[in-house]
N, C-alpha and C positions, 0 to 999 in steps of 0.2 A: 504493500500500500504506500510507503513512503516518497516510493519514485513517479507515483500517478500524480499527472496535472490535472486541473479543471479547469474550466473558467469559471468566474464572479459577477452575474453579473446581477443589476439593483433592478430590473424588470422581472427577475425570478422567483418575487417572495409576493407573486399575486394582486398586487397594490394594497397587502394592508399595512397595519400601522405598527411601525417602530420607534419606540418612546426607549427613551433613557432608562433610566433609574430601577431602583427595586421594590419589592413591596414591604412593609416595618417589621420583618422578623426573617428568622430562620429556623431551621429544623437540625440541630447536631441530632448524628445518627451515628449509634455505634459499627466498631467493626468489628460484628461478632454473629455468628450463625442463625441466633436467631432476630436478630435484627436483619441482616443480608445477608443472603444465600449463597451468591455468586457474584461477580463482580469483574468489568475489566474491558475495557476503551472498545468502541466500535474502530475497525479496522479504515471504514472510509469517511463516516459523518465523525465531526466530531463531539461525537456522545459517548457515556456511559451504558453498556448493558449491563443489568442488573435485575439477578433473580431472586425474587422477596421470596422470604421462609411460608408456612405455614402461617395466613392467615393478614399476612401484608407485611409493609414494611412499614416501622413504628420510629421516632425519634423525636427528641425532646426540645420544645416551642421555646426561641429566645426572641422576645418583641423589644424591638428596638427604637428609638426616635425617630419618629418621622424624616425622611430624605436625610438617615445621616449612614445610612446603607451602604454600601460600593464594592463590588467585583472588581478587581485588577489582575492581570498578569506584565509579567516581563522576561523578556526572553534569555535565557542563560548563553546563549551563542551558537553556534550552527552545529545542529546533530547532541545537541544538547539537552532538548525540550523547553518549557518553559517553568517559570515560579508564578503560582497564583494566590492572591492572596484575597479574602475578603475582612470587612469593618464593619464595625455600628455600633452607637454608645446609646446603650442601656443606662436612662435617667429616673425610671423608676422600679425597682424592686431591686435597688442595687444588694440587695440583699442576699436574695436569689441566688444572682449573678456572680456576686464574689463566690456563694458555695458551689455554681458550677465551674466556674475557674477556676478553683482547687483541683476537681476532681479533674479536670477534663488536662490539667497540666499535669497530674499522675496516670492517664492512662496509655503514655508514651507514643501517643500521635495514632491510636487505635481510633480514629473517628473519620467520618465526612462528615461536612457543612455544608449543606441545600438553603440558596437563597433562592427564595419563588421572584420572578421579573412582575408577575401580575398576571400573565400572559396565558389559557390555555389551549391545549391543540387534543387532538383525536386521543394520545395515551393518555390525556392526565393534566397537572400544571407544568409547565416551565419552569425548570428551577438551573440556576448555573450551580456545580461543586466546588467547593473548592475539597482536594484530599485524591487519595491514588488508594488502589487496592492492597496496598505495599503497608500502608498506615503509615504516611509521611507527615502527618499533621504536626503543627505546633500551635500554641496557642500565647499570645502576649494579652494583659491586660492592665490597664493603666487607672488610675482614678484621681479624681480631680472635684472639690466641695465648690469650686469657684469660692470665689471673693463678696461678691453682693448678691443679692435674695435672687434677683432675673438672670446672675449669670449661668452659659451654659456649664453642665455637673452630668459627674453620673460616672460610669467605668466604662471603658472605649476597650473593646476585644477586637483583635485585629488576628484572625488565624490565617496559618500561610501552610500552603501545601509546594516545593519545591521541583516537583518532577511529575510535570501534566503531559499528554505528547501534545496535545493543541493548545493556542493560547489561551482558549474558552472551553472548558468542558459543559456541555448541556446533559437534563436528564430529564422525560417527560414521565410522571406519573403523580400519582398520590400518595401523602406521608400524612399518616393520622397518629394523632398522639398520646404516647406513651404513658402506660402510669407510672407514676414519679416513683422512683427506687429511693426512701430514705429511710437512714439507720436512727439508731437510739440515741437518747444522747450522749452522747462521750464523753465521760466525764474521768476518762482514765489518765489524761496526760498532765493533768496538773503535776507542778514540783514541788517540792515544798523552799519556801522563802528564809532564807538564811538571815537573821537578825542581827548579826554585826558585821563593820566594814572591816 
């Protein structure tokens, strides 16, 4: 497939409409059996196949701010692939958010990240990935209270997958979600506080 040409051209996409941006969330999806079945690049489009387990494929909802969304890639150099990286800062439930940036920065880049464009087609929604079948994920998270009551706040996740073969992965279907996996409280790791300097 690498050495097939095509053409491009903008008559080809039927005259409907192409709009920017994304829609205020995403769906992290583990990479694990029963979340996905099967997994791993369409040889000529550049999509994802992906075969859901038993009963669909499931992953868990991160709503983010309005238009602060964004898909990017960049290309590593020739015969190299590309790095894709997706954003959005989560202003409310930073709560949430900080416990899922724990977990999601120990599970050693075992995930994908489905952002829906808004868009749907015959499979399902539209969603760009960012992550590879390999479990290349990383995830950074930043946080920020601002300064004054209107500034913008909240924790900005920026997860970056390194090694996509295209610079846009797409994937059409449906992701319903997940029940929330959460443990007891943990109240084991306290230390105890030493009383003199």
């Amino acid at each position: 497939m690498a050495c097939n040409l095509n053409h491009v051209k903008a008559g080809a996409t039927d005259c409907k409409e192409s709009p920017g941006g994304l829609s205020a969330y995403c769906m992290v999806v583990p990479l694990r059996s029963d979340f996905i079945a099967k997994i791993g690049p369409h040889d000529v489009d550049p999509l994802y196949v992906i075969t859901a387990p038993t009963g669909g494929i499931q992953g868990f909802k991160v709503e983010f701010k309005n238009l602060s969304g964004q898909v990017s890639s960049t290309d590593n150099g020739d015969g190299a692939a590309w790095t894709m990286t997706g954003t959005g800062l989560v202003d409310r439930n930073e709560k949430a958010m900080a416990s899922l940036s724990r977990t999601l920065s120990n599970l050693g880049g075992k995930y994908l990240v489905f952002f829906p464009t808004g868009k749907t087609e015959e499979g399902g929604k539209e969603w760009k990935v960012v992550g590879n079948e390999f479990g290349d994920c990383s995830i950074e998270v930043t946080g920020d209270t601002g300064k004054n009551r209107n500034d913008e706040h909240g924790l900005t996740f920026t997860v970056t997958c390194n090694y996509q073969v295209y610079p846009m992965m797409w994937w059409y279907g449906n992701i319903e979600e997940a029940t929330a996996i959460t443990g007891s409280d943990d109240s084991g790791d306290e230390i105890d506080v030493d009383s003199t300097f």
